[in-house]
C-alpha positions in Angstrom: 0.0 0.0 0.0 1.5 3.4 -0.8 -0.9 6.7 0.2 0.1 10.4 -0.5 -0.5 12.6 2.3 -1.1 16.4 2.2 -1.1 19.0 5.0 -1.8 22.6 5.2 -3.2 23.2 8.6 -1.7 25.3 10.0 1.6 26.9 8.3 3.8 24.4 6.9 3.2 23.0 3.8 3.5 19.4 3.1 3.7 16.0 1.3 4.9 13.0 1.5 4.7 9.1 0.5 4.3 6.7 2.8 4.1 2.4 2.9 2.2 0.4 4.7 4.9 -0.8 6.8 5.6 2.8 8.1 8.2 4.0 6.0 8.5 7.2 5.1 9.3 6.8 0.7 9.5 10.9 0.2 8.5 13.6 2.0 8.9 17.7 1.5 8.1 20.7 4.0 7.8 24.5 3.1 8.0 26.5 6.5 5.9 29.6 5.8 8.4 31.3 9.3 9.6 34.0 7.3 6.1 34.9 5.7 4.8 35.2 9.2 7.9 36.5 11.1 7.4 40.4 10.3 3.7 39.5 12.4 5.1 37.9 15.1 2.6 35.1 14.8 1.0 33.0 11.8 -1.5 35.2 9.7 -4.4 32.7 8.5 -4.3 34.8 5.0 -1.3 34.9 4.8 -0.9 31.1 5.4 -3.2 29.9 3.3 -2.2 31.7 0.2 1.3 30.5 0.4 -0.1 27.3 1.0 -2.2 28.1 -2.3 0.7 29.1 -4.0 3.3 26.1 -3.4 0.8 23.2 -2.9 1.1 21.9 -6.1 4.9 22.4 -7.0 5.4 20.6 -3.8 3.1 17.8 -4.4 5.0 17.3 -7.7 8.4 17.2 -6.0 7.5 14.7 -3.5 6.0 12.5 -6.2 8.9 12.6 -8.3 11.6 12.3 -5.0 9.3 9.1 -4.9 9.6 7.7 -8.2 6.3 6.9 -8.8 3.4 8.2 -10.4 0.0 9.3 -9.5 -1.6 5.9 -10.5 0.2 4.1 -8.6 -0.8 5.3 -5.5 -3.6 3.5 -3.2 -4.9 6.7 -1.9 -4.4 10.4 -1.6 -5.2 11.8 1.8 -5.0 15.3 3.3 -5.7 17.1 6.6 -9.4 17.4 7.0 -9.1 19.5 10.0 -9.1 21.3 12.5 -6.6 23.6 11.8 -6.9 27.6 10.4 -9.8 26.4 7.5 -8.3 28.7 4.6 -5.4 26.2 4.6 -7.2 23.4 5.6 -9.5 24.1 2.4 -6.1 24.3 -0.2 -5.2 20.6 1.2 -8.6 18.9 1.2 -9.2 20.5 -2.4 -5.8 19.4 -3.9 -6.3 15.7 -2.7 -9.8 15.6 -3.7 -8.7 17.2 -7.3 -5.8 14.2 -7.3 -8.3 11.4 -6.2 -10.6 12.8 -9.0 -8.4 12.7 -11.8 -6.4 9.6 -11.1 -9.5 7.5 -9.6 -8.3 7.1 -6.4 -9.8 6.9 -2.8 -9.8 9.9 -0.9 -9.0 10.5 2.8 -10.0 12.9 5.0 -7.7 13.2 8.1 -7.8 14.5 11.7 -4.9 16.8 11.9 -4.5 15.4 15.8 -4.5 11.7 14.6 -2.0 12.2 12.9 0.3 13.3 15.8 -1.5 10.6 18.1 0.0 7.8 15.6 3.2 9.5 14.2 5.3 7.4 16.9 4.0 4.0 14.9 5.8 5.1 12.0 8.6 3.0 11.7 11.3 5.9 12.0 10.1 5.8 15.2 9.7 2.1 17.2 6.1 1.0 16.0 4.7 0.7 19.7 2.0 -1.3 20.1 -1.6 -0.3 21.0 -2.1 1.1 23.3 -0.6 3.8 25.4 -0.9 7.1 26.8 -0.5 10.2 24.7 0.9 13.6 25.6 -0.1 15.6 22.8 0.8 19.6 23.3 1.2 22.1 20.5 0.4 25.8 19.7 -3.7 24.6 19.6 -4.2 21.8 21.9 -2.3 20.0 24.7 -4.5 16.9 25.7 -3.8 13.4 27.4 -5.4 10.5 25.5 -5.6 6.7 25.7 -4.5 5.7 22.3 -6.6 2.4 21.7 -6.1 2.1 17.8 -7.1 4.0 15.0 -10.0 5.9 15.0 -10.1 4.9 18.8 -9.6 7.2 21.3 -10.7 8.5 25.1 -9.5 11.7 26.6 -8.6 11.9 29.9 -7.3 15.4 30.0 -7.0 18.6 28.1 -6.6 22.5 28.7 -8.8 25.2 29.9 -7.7 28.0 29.1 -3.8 28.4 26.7 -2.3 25.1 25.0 1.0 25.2 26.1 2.4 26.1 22.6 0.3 29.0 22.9 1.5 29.3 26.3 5.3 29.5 24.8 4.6 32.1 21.8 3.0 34.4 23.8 6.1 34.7 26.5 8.4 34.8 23.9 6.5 37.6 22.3 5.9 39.4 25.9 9.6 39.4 26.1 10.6 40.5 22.7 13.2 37.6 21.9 11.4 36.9 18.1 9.1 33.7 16.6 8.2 31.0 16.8 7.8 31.0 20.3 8.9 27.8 21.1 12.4 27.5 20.1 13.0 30.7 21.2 12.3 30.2 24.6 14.1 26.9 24.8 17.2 28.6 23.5 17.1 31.4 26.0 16.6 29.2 28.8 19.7 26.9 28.3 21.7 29.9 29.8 19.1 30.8 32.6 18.9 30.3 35.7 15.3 28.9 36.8 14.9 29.3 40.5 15.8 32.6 40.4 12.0 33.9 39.7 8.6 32.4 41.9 6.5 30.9 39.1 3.2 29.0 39.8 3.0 25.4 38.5 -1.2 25.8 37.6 -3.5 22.6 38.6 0.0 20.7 40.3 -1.4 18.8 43.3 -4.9 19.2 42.1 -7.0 16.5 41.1 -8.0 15.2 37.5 -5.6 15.6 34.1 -6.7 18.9 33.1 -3.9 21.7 32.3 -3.9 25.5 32.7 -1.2 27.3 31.2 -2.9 30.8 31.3 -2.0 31.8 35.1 1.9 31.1 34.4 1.6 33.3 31.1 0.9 35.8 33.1 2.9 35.9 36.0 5.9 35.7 33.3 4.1 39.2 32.6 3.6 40.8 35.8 7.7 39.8 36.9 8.7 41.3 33.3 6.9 44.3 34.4 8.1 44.4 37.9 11.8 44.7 36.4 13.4 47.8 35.9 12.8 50.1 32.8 13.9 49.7 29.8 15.2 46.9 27.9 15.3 44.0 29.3 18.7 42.0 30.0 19.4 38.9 28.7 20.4 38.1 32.0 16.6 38.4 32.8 15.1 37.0 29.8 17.2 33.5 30.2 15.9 33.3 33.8 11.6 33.8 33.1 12.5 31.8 30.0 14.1 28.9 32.0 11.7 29.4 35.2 8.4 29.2 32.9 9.5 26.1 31.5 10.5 24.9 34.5 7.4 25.5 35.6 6.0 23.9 32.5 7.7 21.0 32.4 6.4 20.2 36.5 3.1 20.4 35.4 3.2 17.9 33.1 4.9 15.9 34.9 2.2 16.1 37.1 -0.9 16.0 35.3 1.0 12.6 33.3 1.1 11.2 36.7 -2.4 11.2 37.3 -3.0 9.8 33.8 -0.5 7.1 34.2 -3.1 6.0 36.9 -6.3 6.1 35.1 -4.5 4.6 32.4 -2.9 1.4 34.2 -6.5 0.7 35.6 -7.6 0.3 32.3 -4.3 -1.2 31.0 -2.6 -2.7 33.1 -0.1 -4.5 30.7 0.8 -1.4 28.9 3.3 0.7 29.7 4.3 3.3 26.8 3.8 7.2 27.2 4.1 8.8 23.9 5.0 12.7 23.3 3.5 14.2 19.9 3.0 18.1 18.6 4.9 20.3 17.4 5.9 21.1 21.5 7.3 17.4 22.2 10.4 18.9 20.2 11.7 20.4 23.0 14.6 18.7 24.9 14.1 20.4 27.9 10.9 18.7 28.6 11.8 15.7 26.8 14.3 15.0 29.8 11.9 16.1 32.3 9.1 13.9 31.9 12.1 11.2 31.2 13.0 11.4 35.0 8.8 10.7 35.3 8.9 7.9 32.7 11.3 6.1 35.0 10.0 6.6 38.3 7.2 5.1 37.0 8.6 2.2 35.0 7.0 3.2 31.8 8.8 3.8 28.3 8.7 7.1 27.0 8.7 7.3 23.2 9.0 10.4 21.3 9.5 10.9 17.4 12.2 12.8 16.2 11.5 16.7 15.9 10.8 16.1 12.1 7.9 14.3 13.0 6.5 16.2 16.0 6.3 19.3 13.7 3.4 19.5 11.4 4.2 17.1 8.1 2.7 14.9 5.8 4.1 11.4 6.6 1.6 11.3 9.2 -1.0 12.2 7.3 0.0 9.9 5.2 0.4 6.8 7.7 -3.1 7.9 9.7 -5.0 7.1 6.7 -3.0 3.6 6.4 -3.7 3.3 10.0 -7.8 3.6 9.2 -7.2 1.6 6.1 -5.7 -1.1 7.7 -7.9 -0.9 10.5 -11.8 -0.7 8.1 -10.5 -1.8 4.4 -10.6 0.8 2.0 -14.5 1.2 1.2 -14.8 1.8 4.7 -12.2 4.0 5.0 -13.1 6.4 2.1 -14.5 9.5 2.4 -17.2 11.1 0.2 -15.7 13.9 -1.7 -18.1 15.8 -0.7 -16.1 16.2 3.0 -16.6 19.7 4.0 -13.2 20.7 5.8 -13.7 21.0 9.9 -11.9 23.8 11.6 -13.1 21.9 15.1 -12.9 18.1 15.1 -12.0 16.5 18.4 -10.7 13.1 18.5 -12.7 11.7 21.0 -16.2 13.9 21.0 -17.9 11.8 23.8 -15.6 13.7 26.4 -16.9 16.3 28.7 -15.7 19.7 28.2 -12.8 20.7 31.0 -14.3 21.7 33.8 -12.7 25.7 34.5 -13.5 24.4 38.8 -10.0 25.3 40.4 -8.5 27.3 36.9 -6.3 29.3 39.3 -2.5 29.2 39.6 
């Protein structure tokens, strides 16, 4: 089985061929940073008509890195949603224009599935159903018992920020640039993270919700407590390295309330998987690590190619469904309207905002 996946969510564009034993054939990204740089954030315009413009070219490129062509292919899938919809409209209409023309099945994907099963690629270890999912980026951060494909219960998820979110915004509050994410990372390697009193939101408290909103802010009000004027670097490497301090505890201990639940359900699994675009960062890669083996469970992680928004995992969560249904089951009418809000598990109750303070 060979599928083409396409993804323009969010602002990245991308393609790439995948098997159905998890390997990755050809892939290409075009990262829109420099498009939404001068903004300091990603412009959903301005995303989607550079994902308009390159779409196409990129497509090509990733079927000729492949050596095959369009008829060979099993399926063409793209990101259905959620995701900013201008973009998520340029990918669903490319795929469905491919599926036309060649006579091929077309796949409408869950942008989150795709990071839920990117760590059964085999670039990463293939772990086996099922385990507990960490999956944070700049839209969601959400625990989730990964079951199989199309099969999914949350336990846990924010109320307020997604800790990507969470990361952008203190980067942009203290003026060191975008994305958010690396920029705060690299800062903090140099800072000193007791120095500042941050709050660790919803540690100690009951349940596997998050709230990333509170720290945010007190990042904010210390900023603003410092002396006029510029800030040093001194002081931006410190916030930087307290708030993910700070981060990085509360995951640790909202995980460990998971890893609970999860056990009670499963008590012959042991695998914790990171996924989004915010498991790329070391620093809380080694954190929840010390967690992982305090509580004797593997912690699995894809590489920061794959955390990041890309098509293989597109790609591999439509041989996932495949797999998992056949393909007439698996199909999608191509009259799929994109969906800029599609949870992966809709039965669960909305986070309770009870107890939201840092």
């Amino acid at each position: 089985m060979i599928v083409l996946g396409i993804e323009t969510s969010c602002d990245e564009t991308a393609a790439a061929v995948v098997n159905g034993d998890g390997v990755i054939i050809a892939e290409t990204i075009l990262s829109q940073l420099d498009d939404h740089r001068p903004y300091g954030g990603v412009v959903p315009e301005v995303a989607a008509r550079a994902h308009l413009e390159h779409v196409d070219v990129l497509v090509s490129k990733t079927m000729a890195k492949a050596r095959i062509n369009f008829h060979e292919l099993d399926a063409v899938a793209a990101t259905g949603g959620p995701g900013l919809i201008g973009g998520v409209i340029v990918g669903i209409m490319t795929a469905k224009a491919i599926a036309t023309a060649c006579n091929l099945p077309f796949l409408a994907i869950n942008h989150m599935e795709g990071h839920a099963l990117s760590a059964r690629l085999s670039k990463v270890s293939r772990v086996a159903f099922p385990y507990l999912l960490l999956l944070m980026s700049g839209g969601h951060c959400q625990l989730l018992n990964v079951r199989g494909s199309g099969r999914y219960k949350r336990l846990g998820t924010t109320i307020d920020d997604a800790l990507g979110e969470a990361f952008d915004k203190t980067a942009k509050m203290l003026g060191i640039g975008y994305p958010g994410g690396p920029a705060v990372e690299a800062a903090a390697k140099n800072g000193n993270a007791a120095r500042f009193a941050l709050p660790r939101p919803m540690k100690g408290r009951p349940g596997c919700d998050f709230s990333f909103s509170g720290l945010k802010t007190a990042v904010r009000h210390i900023a603003l407590g410092l002396p006029e004027g510029p800030l040093l670097k001194t002081d931006i490497s410190d916030l930087c390295a307290g708030f993910q301090a700070a981060a990085g505890d509360v995951l640790a201990d909202r995980i460990n309330h998971a890893l609970d639940i999860f056990f009670t359900d499963h008590p012959d699994s042991n695998s914790l998987v990171l996924a989004g675009g915010v498991a790329a960062n070391q620093f809380l890669r080694k954190r929840l690590k010390i967690l992982a083996n305090q509580r004797s469970v593997d912690l699995i992680a894809p590489p920061a190619s794959l955390c990041t928004d890309n098509g293989a995992m597109i790609a591999w969560a439509a041989i996932e469904r495949i797999q998992d249904v056949g393909i007439e089951n698996a199909r999608d009418n191509l009259n799929f309207k994109p969906r800029p809000r599609w949870p992966l598990d809709p039965d669960a109750p909305k986070a309770a905002f009870a107890g939201a303070k840092a």
